[in-house]
C-alpha positions in Angstrom: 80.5 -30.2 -29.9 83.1 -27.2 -29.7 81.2 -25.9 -27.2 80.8 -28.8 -25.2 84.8 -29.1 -25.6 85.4 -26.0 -24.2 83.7 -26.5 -21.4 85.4 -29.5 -20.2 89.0 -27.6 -20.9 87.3 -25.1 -18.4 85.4 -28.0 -16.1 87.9 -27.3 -12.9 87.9 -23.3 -13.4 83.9 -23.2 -13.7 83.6 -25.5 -10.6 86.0 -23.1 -8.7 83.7 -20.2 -9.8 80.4 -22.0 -8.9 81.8 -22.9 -5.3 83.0 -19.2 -4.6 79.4 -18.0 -5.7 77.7 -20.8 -3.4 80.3 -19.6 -0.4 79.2 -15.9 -0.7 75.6 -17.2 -0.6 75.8 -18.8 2.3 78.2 -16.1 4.1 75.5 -13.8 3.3 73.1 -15.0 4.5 74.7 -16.4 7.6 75.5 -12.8 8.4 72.3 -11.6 7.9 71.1 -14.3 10.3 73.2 -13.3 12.8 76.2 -16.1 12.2 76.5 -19.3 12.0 74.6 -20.3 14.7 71.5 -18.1 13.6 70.3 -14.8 15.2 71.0 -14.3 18.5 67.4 -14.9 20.1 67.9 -18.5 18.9 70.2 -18.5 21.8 69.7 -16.3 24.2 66.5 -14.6 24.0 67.6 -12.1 26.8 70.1 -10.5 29.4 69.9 -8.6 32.7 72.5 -6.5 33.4 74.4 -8.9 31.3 73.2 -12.2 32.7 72.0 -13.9 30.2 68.8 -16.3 29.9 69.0 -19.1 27.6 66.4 -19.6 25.1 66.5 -23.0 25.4 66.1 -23.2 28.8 63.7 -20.6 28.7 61.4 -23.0 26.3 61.7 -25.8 28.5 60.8 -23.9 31.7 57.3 -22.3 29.0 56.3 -25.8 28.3 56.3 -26.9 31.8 54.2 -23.9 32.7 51.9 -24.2 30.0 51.4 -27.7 30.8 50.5 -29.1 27.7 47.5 -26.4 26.8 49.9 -24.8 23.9 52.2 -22.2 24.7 50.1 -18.3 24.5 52.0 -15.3 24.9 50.2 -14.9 28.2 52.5 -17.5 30.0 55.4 -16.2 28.1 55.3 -12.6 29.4 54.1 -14.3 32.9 57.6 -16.6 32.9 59.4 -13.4 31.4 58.5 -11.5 34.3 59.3 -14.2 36.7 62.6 -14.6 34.9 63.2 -11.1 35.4 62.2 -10.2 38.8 64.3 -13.3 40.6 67.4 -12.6 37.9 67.4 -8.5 39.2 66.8 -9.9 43.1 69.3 -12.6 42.9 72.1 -10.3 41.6 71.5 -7.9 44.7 70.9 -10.9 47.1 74.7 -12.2 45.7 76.4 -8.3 46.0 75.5 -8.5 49.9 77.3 -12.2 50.3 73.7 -13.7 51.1 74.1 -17.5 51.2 72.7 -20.6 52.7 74.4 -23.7 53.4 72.8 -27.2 53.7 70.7 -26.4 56.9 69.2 -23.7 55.2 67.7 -25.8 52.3 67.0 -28.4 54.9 64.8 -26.0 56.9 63.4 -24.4 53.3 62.4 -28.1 52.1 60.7 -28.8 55.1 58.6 -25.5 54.9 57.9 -26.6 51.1 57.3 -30.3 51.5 56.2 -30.8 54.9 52.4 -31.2 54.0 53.3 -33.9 51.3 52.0 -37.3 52.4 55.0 -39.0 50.6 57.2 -37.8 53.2 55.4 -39.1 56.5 56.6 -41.3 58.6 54.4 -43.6 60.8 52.6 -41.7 63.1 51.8 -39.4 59.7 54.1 -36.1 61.1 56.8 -35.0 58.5 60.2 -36.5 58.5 63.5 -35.2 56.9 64.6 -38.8 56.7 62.1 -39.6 54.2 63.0 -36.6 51.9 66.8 -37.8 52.3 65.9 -41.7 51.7 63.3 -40.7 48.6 66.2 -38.5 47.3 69.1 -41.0 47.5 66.9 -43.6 45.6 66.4 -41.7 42.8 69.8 -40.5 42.3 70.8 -44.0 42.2 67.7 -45.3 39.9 66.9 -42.3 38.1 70.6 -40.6 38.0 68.8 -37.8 35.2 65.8 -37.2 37.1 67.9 -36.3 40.2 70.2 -33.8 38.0 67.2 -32.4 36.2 64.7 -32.1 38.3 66.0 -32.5 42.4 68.7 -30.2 42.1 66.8 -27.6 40.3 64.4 -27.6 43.0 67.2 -27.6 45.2 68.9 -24.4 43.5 64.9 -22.9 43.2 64.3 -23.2 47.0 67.4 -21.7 47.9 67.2 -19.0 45.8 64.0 -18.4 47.1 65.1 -18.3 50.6 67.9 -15.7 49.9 65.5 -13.2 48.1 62.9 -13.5 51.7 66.2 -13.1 53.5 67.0 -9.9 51.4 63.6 -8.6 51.3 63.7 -9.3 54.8 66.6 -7.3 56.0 64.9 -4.5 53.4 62.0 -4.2 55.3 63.4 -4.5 58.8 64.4 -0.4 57.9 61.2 0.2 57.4 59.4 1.5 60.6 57.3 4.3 61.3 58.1 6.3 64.5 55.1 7.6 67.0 55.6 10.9 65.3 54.8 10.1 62.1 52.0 8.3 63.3 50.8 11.6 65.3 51.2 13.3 61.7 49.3 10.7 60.0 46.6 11.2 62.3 46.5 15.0 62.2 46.4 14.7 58.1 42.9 12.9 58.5 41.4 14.5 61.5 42.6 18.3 61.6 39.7 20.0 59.8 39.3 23.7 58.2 36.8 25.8 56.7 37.6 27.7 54.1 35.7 29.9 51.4 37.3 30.0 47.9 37.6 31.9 44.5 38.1 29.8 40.9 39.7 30.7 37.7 38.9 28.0 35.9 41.2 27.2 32.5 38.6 26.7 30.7 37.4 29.9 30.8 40.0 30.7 28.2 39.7 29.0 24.8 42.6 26.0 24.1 42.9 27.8 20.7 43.9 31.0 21.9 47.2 29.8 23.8 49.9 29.1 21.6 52.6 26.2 23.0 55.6 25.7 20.7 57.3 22.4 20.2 60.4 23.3 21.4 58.5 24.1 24.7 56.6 20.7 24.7 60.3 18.9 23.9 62.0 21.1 26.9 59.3 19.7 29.4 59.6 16.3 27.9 63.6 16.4 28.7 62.9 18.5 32.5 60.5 15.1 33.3 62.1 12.6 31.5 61.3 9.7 34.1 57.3 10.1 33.4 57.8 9.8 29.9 59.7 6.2 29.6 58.4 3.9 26.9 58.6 0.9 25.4 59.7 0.6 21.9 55.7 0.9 20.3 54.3 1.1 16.9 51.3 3.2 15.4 49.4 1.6 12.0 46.3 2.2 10.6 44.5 -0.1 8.6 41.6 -1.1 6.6 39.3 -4.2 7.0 37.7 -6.0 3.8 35.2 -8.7 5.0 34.7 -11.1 2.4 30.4 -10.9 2.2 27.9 -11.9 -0.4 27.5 -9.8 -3.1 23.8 -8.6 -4.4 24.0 -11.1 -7.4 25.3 -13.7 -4.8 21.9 -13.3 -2.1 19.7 -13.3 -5.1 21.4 -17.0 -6.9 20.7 -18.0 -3.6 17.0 -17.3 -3.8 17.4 -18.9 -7.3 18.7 -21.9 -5.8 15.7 -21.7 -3.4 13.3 -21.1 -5.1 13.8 -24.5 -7.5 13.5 -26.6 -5.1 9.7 -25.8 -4.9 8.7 -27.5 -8.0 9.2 -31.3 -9.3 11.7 -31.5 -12.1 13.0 -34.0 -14.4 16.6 -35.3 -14.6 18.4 -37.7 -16.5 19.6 -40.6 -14.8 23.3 -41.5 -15.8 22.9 -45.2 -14.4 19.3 -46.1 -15.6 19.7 -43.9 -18.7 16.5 -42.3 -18.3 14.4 -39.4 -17.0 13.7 -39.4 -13.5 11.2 -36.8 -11.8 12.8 -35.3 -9.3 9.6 -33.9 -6.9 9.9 -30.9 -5.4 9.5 -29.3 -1.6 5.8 -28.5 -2.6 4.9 -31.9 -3.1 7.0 -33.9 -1.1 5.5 -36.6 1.3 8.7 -37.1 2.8 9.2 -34.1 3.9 12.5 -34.7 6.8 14.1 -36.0 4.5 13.7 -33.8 1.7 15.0 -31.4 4.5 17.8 -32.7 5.4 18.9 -33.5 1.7 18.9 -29.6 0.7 19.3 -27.6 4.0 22.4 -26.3 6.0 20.0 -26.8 9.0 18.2 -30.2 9.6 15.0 -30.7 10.2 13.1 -29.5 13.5 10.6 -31.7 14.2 8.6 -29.4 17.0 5.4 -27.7 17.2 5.9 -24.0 18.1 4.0 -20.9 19.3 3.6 -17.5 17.2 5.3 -15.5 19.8 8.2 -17.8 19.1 8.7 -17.6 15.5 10.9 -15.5 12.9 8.7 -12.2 12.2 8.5 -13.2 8.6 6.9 -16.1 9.1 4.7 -15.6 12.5 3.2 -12.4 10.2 2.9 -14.6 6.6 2.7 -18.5 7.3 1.6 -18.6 11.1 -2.2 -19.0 10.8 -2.4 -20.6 7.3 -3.2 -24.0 5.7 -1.6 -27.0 6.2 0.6 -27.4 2.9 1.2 -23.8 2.6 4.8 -22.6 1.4 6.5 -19.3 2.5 9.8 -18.1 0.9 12.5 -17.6 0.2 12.8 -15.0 2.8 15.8 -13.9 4.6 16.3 -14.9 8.2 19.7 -13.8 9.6 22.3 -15.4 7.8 20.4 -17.5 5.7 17.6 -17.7 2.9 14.7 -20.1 3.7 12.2 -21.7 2.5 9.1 -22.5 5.0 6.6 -25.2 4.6 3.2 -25.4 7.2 3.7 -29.4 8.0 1.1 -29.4 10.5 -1.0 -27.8 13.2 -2.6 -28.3 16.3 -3.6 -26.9 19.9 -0.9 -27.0 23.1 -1.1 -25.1 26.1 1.6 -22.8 26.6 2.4 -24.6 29.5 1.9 -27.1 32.1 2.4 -28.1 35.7 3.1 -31.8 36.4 5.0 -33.9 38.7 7.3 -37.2 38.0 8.8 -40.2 39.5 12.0 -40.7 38.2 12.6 -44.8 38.4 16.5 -44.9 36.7 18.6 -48.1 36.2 22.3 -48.7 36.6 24.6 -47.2 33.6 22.4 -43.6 34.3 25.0 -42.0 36.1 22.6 -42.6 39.3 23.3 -44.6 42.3 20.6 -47.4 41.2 21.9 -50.9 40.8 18.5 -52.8 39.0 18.7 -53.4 35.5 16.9 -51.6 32.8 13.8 -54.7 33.3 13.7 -54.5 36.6 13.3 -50.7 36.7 10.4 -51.4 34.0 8.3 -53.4 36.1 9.2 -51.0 39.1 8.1 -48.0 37.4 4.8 -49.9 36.2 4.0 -51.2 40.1 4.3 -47.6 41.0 2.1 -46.2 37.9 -0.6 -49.1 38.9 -0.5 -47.9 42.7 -0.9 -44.2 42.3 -3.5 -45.2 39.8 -5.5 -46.3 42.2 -4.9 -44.0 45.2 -3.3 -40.6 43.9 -2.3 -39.6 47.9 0.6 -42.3 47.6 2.6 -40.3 44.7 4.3 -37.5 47.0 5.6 -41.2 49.7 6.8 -43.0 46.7 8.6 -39.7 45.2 10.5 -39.5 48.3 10.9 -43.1 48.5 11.8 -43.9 44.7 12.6 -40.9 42.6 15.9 -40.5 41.1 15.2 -36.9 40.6 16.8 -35.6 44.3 16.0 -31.9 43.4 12.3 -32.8 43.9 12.1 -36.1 45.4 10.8 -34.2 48.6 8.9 -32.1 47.4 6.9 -35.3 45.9 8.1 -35.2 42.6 6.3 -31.9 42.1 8.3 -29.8 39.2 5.9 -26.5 39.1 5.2 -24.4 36.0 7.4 -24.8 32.7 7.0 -24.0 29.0 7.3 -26.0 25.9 10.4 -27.1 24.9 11.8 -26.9 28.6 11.7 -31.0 29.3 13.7 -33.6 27.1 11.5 -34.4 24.0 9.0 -37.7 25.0 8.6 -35.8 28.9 7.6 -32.7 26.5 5.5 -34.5 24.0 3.6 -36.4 27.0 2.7 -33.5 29.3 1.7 -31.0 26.4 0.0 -33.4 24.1 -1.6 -35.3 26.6 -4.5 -33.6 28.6 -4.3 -32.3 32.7 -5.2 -35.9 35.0 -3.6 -38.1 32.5 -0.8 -40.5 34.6 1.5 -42.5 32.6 5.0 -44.0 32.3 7.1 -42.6 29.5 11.2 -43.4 28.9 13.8 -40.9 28.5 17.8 -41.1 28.6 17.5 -40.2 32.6 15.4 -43.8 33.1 11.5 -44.3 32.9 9.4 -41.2 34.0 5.9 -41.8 35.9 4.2 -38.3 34.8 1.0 -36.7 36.7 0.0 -34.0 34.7 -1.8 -31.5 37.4 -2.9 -28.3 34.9 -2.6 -26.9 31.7 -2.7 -22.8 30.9 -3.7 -21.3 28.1 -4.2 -23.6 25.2 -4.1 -22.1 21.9 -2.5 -22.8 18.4 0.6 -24.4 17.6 2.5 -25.0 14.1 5.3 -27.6 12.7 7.0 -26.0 9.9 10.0 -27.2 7.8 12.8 -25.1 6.5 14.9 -25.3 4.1 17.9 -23.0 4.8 21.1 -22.0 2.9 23.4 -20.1 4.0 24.4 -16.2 2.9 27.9 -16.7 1.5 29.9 -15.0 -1.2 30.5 -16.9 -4.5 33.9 -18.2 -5.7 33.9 -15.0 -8.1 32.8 -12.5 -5.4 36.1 -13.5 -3.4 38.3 -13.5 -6.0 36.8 -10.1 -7.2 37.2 -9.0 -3.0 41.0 -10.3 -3.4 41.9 -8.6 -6.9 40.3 -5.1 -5.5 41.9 -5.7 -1.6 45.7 -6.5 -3.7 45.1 -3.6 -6.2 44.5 -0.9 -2.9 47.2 -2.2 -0.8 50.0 -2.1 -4.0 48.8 1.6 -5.0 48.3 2.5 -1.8 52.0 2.9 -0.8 53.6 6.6 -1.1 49.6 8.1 -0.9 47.4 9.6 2.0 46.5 6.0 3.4 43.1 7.3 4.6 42.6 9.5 2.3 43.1 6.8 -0.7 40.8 4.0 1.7 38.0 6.9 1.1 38.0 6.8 -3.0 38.7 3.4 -2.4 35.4 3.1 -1.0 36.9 2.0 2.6 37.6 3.5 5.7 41.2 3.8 7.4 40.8 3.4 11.4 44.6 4.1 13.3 45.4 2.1 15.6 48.4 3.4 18.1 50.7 2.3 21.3 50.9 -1.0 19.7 53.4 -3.0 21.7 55.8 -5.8 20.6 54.3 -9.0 22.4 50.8 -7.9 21.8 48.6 -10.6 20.6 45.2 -9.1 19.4 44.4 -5.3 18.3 41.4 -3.8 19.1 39.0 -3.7 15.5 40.6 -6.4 14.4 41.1 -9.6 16.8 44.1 -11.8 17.1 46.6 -10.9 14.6 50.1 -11.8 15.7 51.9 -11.8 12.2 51.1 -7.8 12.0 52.5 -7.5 14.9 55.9 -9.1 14.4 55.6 -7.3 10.8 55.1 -3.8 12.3 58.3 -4.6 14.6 60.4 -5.9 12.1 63.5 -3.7 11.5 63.3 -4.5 7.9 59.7 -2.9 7.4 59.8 1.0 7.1 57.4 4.0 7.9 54.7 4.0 4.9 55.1 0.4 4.0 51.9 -1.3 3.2 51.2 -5.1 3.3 48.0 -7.7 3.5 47.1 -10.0 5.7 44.1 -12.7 6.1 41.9 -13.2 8.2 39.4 -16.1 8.4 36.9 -14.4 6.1 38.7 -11.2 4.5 41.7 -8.9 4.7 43.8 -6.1 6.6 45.4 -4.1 5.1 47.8 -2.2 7.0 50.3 0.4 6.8 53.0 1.4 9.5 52.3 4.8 10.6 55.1 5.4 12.9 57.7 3.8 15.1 58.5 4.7 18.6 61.4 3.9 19.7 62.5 2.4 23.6 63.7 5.3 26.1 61.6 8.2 26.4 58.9 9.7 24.2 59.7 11.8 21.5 58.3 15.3 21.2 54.8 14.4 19.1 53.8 11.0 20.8 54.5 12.9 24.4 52.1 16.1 23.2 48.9 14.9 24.0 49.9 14.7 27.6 52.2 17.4 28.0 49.8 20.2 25.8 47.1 20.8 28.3 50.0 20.8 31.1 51.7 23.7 29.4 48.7 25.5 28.2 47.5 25.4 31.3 50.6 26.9 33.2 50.3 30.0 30.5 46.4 30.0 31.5 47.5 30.3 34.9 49.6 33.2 33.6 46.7 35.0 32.5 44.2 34.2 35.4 46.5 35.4 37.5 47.0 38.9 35.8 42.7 39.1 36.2 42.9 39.0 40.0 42.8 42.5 41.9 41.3 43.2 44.7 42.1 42.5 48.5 39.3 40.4 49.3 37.3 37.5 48.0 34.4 39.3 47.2 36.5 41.6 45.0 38.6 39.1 43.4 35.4 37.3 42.6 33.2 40.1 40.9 36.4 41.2 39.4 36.5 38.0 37.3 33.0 37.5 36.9 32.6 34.6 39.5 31.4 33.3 42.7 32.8 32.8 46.1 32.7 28.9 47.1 32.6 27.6 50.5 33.8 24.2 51.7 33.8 22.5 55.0 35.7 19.8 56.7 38.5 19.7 54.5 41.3 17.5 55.4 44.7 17.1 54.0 44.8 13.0 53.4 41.6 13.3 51.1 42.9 16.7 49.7 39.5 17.3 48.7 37.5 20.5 48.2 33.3 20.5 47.6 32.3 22.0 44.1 36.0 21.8 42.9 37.6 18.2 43.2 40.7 16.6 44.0 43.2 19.9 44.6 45.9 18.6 46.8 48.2 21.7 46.2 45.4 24.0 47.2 44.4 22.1 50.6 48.1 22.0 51.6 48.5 25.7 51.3 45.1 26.2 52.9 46.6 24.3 55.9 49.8 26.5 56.0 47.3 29.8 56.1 46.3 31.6 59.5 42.7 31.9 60.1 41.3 34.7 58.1 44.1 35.3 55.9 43.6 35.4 52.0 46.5 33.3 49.9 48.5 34.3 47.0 46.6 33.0 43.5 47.0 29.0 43.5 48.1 27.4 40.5 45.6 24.1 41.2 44.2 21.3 38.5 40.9 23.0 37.7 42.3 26.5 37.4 43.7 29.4 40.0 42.2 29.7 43.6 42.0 32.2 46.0 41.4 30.8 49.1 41.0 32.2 53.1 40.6 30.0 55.8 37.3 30.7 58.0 38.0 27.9 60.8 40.6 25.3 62.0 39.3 22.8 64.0 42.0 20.1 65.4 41.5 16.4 65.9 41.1 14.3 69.2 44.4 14.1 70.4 45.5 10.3 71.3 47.3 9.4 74.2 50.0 7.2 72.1 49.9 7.2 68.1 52.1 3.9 68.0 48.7 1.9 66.6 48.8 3.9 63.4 52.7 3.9 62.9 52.6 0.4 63.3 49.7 0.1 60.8 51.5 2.0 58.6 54.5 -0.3 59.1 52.6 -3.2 57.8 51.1 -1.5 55.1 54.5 0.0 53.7 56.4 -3.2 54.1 53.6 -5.5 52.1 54.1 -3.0 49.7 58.2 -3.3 49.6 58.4 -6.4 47.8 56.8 -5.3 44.4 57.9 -1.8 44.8 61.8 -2.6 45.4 61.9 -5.0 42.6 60.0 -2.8 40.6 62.8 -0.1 41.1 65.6 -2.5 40.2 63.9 -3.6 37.4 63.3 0.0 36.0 67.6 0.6 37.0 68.6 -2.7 35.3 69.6 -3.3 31.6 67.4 -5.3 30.3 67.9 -6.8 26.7 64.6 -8.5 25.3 64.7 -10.7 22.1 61.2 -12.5 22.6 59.4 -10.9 19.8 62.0 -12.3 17.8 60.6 -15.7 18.4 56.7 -15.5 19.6 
């Protein structure tokens, strides 16, 4: 009681205290939210050069676009890029005062809406008036569908027609003048000859050139611009399938293998003993199938050639009655049973009259009786004179893809028609004519010939499937938890190797990616590996349909340009090469080719019809630098030593051989006009897009 007392002295002083702890709460973790109104990509999920793009419109926009299907990351980095492009555009179509007044979205509408047959007037031709009338309706009956939807379409199509204007006026600088057309020409049609020396780089060994880091970071900073990234992550992981154990495959076989024998249970309801017979006695055999099997019954005749291996070599040309199993086929255990056996040719040439009834999906219009006692005139008329059948095909089949050709269907194996067609033409013997019904209407079947008759089987199988055991997963789950908690601060592949698993990397990973390669569709490691809270070395778990990854973050890279390691497997072989060059170079003596080449323990090369806009030299490749200074030589002079992509050349020009001359070169400048300004589009707003500031929160939310 004393102590209930002195609580209610203190009542107003604890309350106080319990508010001010509930307040700091809630401050925190507002703030660690981003404030009150939660992070900022709840928002605005992005700016361009400061414009922002709200999220909420930015949703509404996604789930027009995806159009009920589900919103995929697909259509969000499609409508991102959209987004983007027209924000960067629009900014430089409003800094050079491009804009349209109402005769400019008059004329843009019509473009956009003239082939709509809403807007026609009598005589079917497109009419202004009818967009104007349509419009003023709805803004009087529909006052939100006009402000949401008509003068968003309005805005859209004028924004549209300011970026052609502006791309317009960007492309109207871009001409090519008869003399670059002349120089075009010359780059494809001058010719030379030239015979040639090669150093190649690898005749030095990679492991005798030493290239520093400093020098790999000083190249990375002289070439910034070819290095730019996106911000990227680099994990490695291991994958646990959960799979049957050893003990699991063989309770399987257990489970099987009881099934063969009759048993006795007790019956709870009658309280007494009931036998229970067993898959070797059975008479009703489909539905002792389907009672105990993952896959029902087949009732089918097949060939040997067609059967599992196990049981064409074991079960295939035995008794009727004859049991096989359990044996393992794929992903299951079976049991086989021999039901019966007979003779079927392997396959069988007929021809049919298809007679169908309305309700088939066909054009006929009888009823089901009607197309009886059609189907039975025509049976009892080719019956007696077998000449008719092709006439009547034409005239009555359903069957258009061989109607004409009267009803014939060639050659085709067992299994190939629907069941009663199959039954009736492989069963059945070559001559017979009958009338058979199958979901496609009733069939009058000629069976013309039969090849190669020989044995056929029906077997039942009992199948279960291959699947790990309630105590193999949770042993997979206690062993996958215990590897991913002690395998933070250790070697991760290292540790996956004791662990008896093996560590793959994967690298580049970007923030809106989806799937990873090994692994599948995984997006919650993606957002984990990008979350600013997770830290190099971390390790966590995630599921998968049937197993685990476990993953730890290797490395983050940040957005700008690549730092010194990621950039080194491109920049190495640059730099190794250049001090290659170096050494090649100190090798050559001599003042002729022949020289130069026994000197360095080579051949001399010879390549014809070399031209500088293919830049290609036979035996060597691709060596742009090299043709171009090839060009620049006089005939019979050797070069300096070429620094090219294969290694250092020597080269000496033994012909030049010049190109028709045209009388005017304005085709090919204007061709290259066209080509150049299709191009300008994507390329400009490429450019501003790589200049622009661009702030991306998606990840934040997809």
């Amino acid at each position: 009681m004393a102590v209930l007392n002195n609580i209610r002295k203190r009542s107003v002083f604890l309350i106080l205290i319990i508010a001010l702890a509930l307040f700091a709460f809630i401050i925190g973790d507002l703030l660690r939210s981003g404030g009150f109104t939660g992070s900022k990509a709840q928002k605005v999920i992005g700016e361009i050069n400061g414009e922002e793009i709200s999220t909420r419109e930015f949703q509404q926009q996604l789930e027009t676009a995806s159009r009920g299907r589900g919103v995929n990351l697909n259509t969000v980095k499609n409508l991102w890029n959209q987004r983007v492009n027209n924000a960067v555009v629009n900014q430089q179509v409003e800094k050079a005062g491009i804009s349209f007044d109402s005769e400019h979205l008059k004329a843009e509408l019509t473009k956009n809406l003239k082939n709509d047959p809403t807007f026609a007037d009598a005589s079917g031709a497109f009419s202004y008036a009818k967009v104007q009338d349509f419009v003023n309706e709805k803004r009087s009956s529909n006052p939100a569908w006009y402000s949401q939807v008509w003068s968003k379409l309005e805005n859209a199509n004028l924004d549209q027609a300011q970026r052609n204007v502006y791309f317009s006026m960007v492309k109207a600088g871009i001409n090519y003048t008869n003399k670059e057309g002349q120089i075009a020409h010359k780059a494809g049609s001058d010719k030379v000859d030239l015979k040639y020396v090669l150093l190649p780089y690898s005749s030095i060994a990679d492991s005798t050139v030493a290239v520093s880091k400093s020098e790999i970071k000083s190249y990375v900073n002289d070439h910034a611009s070819e290095f730019k990234t996106e911000a990227k992550r680099d994990i490695e992981y291991v994958k646990v399938d959960e799979v049957a154990s050893l003990a699991d495959e063989n309770q399987i076989k257990l489970n099987l293998a009881a099934l063969l024998t009759d048993k006795v249970e007790f019956n709870k309801v009658t309280k007494q003993d009931e036998k229970i017979v067993g898959f070797t006695n059975t008479k009703n055999i489909e539905q002792f199938v389907n009672d105990n099997s993952a896959i029902k019954y087949q009732d089918r005749f097949q060939f040997k050639k067609g059967l599992n291996k196990e049981l064409s070599k074991n079960l295939f040309d035995g008794a009727v009655g004859d049991l096989y199993g359990p044996y393992k086929d794929g992903a299951y255990f079976k049991l086989a049973r021999l039901v019966a056996d007979s003779k079927l040719p392997d396959s069988v040439k007929a021809s049919h009259i298809l007679v169908s009834w309305e309700g088939l999906g066909t054009e006929a219009t009888r009823t089901k009786e009607e197309a009886k006692v059609l189907a039975d005139s025509i049976k009892t008329v080719v019956g007696k004179t077998s000449k008719k059948f092709e006439s009547l095909a034409a005239e009555f089949s359903a069957d258009k893809s061989n109607s004409e050709k009267g009803g014939d269907l060639g050659y085709f194996t067992y299994g190939r028609m629907v069941p009663a067609f199959n039954d009736y033409v492989f069963e059945g013997e070559t001559g017979d004519l009958g009338v058979v019904e199958t979901r496609f209407g009733y069939h009058i079947i000629k069976i013309e010939d039969q090849k190669n008759i020989q044995r056929v089987v029906k077997i039942a199988e009992i199948a279960e499937k291959i699947e790990p055991s309630e105590e193999t997963i949770n042993n997979i789950y206690a062993k996958v938890s215990e590897f991913a908690l002690n395998a933070k601060g250790k070697d991760f592949s290292d540790f996956a190797k004791e662990s008896g698993y093996t560590a793959k990397p994967i690298t580049s990973i970007n923030s809106l990616d989806e799937s990873i390669s090994g692994i599948g569709k995984q997006r919650s490691l993606v957002k984990w590996a990008f979350n600013e809270d997770t830290n190099i070395g971390e390790v966590k778990t995630f599921d998968l349909p049937n197993g685990y990854i476990v993953a730890r973050l290797g490395k983050k890279i940040a957005e700008g340009v690549l730092d010194t390691e990621s950039a080194s497997a491109k920049v190495l072989p640059i730099l190794r090469n250049q001090k290659k060059a170096a050494q090649l170079k100190g090798k050559i003596a001599g003042s002729d080719l022949d020289a130069i080449a026994k000197g360095a323990n080579v051949r001399v090369k010879t390549a014809t019809g070399v031209n500088l806009q293919s830049g290609t030299i036979s035996g060597a490749g691709i060596e742009k630098t090299v043709v171009g200074t090839a060009f620049g030589l006089e005939k019979d002079k050797i070069s300096k030593p070429i620094e090219g992509k294969k290694g250092v050349f020597v080269v000496q020009v033994t012909n030049k051989t010049e190109g028709q001359a045209l009388a005017s070169y304005l085709g090919i400048a204007n061709k290259n006009t066209s080509e150049e300004q299709r191009r300008v589009q994507t390329a400009l707003t490429n450019a501003l897009k790589d200049k622009a500031e661009i702030k991306d929160r998606r990840s934040e939310l997809y």
